[in-house]
N, C-alpha and C positions, 0 to 999 in steps of 0.2 A: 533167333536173335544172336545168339551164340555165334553161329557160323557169320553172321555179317561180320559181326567182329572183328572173325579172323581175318576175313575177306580186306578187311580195311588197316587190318595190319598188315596184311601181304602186302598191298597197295602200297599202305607206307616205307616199309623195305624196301620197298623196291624203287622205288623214289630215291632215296637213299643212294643206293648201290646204283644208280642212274646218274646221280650227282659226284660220287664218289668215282664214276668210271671215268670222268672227264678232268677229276682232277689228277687221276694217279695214270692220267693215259701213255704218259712215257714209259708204265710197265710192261704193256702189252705191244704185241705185235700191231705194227703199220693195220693187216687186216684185220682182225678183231678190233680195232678202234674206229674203223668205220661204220662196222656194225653193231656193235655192243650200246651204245646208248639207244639206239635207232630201237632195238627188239627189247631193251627194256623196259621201253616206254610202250610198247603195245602188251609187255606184260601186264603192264600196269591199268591199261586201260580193256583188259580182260579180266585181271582184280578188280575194278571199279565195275565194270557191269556188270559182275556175279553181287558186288555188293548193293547195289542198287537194284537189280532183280536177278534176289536169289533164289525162286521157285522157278527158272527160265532151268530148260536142261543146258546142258554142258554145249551140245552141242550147235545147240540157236546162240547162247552167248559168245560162241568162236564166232560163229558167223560176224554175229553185231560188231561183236570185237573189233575182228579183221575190218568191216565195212567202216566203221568208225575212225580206224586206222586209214585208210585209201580214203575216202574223204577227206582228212585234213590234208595228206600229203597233197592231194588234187587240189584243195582250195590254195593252194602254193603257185598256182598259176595263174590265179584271180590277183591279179596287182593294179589294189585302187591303193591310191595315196594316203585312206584312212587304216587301211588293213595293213601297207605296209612301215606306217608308224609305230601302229601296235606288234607286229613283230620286229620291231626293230629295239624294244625294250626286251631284260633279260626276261619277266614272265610271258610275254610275248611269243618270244624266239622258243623259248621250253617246251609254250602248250601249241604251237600253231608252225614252229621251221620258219625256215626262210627260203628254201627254194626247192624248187621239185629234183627228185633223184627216184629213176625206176631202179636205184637199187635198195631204196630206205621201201617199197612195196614188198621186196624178199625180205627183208628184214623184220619187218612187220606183222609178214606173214610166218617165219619162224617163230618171232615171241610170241604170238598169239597160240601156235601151234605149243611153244612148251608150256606157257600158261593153261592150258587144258590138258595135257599130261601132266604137269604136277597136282591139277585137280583134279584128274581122275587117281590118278597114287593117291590123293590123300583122301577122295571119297571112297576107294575102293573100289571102284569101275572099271 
């Protein structure tokens, strides 16, 4: 119980500093601001399936992860007129993009990749 916990405060940091990277993006370099919110959102959604099943090894939750991640950005080419209302609101646009980029797929796939090193560091793996 413990670790979900954590798991849901990582989540929430990182949320956070996902939100916070959009607003302070004029600090960062041009590249780092195309990919810094993009990989911290599949952080995030690496933290959310460890919290949501946390006896899943590390290694099946990347997978989900990652796949969870390339699903939405893929459902980014499904453009029905209901789908693209709802991402045209800001909770919309957050959880679901607005348009497809194979480069938000590397991106995705880095955060999800540090999201399981920082969980193996912190399980000791």
């Amino acid at each position: 119980m413990k670790r979900r916990v954590l798991y849901l405060v990582f989540a929430v940091i990182t949320i956070v500093l996902g939100l916070l990277s959009r607003k302070l993006s004029f600090l960062l370099p041009e590249i780092i601001n195309l990919t810094l919110g993009d990989a911290l959102y599949a952080v995030m959604i690496y933290w959310g399936v460890r919290f949501l099943l946390p006896h899943m090894s590390m290694k099946h939750t990347l997978f989900l992860a990652i796949s969870i991640c390339y699903a939405i950005e893929l459902s980014q080419l499904y453009q029905v007129s209901w789908l693209n209302e709802w991402r045209s609101t800001r909770i919309g646009s957050l959880m679901l993009g607005r348009g497809f980029l194979w480069s938000d797929l590397v991106a995705y796939t880095f955060g999800c990749g540090m999201g399981y090193l920082l969980d193996s560091r912190w399980q000791g793996e």
